[in-house]
C-alpha positions as CSV (number, residue, x, y, z in Angstrom):
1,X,51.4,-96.7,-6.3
2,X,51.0,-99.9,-4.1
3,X,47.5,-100.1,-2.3
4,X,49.6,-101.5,1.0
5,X,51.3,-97.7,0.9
6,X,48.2,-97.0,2.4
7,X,45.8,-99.6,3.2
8,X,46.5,-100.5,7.1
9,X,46.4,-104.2,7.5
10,X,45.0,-104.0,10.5
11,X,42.1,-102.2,9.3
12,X,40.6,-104.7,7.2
13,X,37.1,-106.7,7.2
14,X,36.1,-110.0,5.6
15,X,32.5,-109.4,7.0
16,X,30.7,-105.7,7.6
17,X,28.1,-106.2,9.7
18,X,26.1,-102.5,8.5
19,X,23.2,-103.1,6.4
20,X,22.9,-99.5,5.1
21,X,25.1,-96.7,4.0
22,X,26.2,-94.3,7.0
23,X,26.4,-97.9,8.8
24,X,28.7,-99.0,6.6
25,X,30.7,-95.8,7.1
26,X,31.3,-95.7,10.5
27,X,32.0,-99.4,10.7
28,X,35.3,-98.3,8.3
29,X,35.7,-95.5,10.1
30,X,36.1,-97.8,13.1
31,X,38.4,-99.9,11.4
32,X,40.8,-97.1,11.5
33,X,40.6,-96.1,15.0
34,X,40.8,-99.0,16.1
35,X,43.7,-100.0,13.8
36,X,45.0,-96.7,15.6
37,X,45.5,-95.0,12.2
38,X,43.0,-92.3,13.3
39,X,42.7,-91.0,17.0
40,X,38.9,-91.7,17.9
41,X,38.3,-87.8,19.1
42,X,38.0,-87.5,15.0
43,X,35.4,-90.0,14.7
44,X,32.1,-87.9,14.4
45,X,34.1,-85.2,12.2
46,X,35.2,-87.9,9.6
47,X,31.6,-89.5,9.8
48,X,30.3,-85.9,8.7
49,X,32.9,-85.1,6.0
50,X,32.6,-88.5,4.5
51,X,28.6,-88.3,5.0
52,X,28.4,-84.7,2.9
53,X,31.0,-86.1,0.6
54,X,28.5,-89.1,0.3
55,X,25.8,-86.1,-0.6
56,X,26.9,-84.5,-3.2
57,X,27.6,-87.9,-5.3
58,X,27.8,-91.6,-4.3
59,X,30.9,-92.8,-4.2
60,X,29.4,-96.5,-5.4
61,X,30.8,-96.5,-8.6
62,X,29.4,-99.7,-9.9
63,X,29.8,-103.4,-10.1
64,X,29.3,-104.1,-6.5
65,X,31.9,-101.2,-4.9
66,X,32.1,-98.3,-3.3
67,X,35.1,-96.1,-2.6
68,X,33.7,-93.2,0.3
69,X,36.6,-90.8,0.6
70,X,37.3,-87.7,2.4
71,X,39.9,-85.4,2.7
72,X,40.5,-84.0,6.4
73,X,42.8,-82.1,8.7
74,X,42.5,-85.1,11.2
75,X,45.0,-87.2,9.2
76,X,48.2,-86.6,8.3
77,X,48.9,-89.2,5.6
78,X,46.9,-91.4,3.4
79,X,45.0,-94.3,5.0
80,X,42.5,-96.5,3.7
81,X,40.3,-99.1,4.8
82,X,38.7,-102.3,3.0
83,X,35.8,-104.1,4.1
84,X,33.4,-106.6,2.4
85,X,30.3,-107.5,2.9
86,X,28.6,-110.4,2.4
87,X,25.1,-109.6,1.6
88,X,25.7,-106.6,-0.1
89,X,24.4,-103.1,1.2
90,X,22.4,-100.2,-0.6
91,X,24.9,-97.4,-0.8
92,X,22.9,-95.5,-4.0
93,X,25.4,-97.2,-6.4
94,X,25.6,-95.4,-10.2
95,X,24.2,-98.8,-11.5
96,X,21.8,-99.4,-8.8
97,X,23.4,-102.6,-7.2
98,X,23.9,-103.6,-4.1
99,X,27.9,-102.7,-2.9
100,X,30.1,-105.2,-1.5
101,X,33.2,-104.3,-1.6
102,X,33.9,-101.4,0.3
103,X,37.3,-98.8,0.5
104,X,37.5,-96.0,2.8
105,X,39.8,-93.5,1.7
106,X,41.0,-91.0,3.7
107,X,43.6,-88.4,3.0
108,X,45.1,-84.9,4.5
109,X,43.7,-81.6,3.6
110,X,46.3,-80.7,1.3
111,X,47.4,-83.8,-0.6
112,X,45.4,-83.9,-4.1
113,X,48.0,-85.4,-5.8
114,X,48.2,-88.6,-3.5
115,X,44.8,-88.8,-3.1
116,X,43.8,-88.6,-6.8
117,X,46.2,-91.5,-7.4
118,X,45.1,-93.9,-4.8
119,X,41.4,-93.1,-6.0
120,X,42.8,-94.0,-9.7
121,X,44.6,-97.0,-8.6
122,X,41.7,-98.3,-6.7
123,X,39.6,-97.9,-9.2
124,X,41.3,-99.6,-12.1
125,X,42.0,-102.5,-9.6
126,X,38.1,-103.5,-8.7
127,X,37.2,-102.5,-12.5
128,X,39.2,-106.3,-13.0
129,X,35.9,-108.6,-12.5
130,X,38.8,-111.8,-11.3
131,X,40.0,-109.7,-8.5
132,X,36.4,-108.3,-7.2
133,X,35.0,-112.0,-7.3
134,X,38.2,-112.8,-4.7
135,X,37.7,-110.6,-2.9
136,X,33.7,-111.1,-2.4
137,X,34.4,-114.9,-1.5
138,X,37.9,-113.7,0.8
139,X,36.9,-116.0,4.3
140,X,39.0,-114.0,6.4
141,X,41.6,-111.2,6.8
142,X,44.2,-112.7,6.4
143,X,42.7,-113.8,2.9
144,X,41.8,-110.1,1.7
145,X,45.4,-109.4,2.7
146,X,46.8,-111.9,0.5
147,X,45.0,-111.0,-2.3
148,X,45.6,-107.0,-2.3
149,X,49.4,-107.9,-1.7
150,X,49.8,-110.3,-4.4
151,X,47.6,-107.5,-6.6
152,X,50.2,-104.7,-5.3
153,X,53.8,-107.2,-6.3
154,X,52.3,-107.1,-10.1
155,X,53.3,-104.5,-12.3
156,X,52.1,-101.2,-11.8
């Protein structure tokens, strides 16, 4: 699985502005409606779902990421946003450090299966210290783009 299968490029950002954890969320899930991958009459329901997903676990799983996902009616595909930020925000991480690399995941009501994967494929992907530290010093869009694609032509 390729992360541009799902990733819009349009929702991607090199600098998140949110200096704490439900900031940081709606920020991505701006990203999205504004990327027009979600219709903005969903925005307060995703907030919630990924907010109560958020309480039950953090989804900061260490080494300066997090990976808040939800599963909702109000999409009909998998989508994802990546944004980074540069000072680093408290989101409750497993290891207690600040997160800075940040992917919104958000997938239909009924797809475990997809969902599971991109959340696997993710994961193994920021566990690689190289491609975290290029993405933490990414200028731009355009950069973070570059990277995940060149990521996504190596073998799977």
């Amino acid at each position: 699985m390729k992360i541009m299968d799902f990733l819009s490029s349009k929702a991607i950002t090199a600098n998140i502005k949110s200096t704490d954890k439900n900031s940081v969320i709606k920020e991505l899930v701006d990203l999205l409606i504004n990327s027009q991958e979600v219709d903005k009459k969903h925005k307060n329901k995703l907030i919630e779902l990924l907010k109560n997903r958020e309480a039950l676990g953090s989804t900061a799983i260490g080494q300066g990421v997090g990976i808040p996902h939800a599963k909702s009616d109000c999409v009909n595909k998998l989508i994802a946003a990546i944004g980074i930020s540069k000072r680093g925000v408290d989101f409750e991480s497993l290891d207690g450090e600040l997160v800075y690399i940040f992917f919104l995941l958000l997938a239909p009501q009924d797809s475990a299966g997809p969902h599971l994967k991109a959340l696997a494929r993710i994961s193994r992907l920021l566990k690689d210290k190289y491609f975290r530290d290029n993405l933490k010093s990414a200028e731009d869009e355009k950069a973070i783009l570059k990277i995940i694609q060149q990521e996504d032509e190596k073998k799977v």
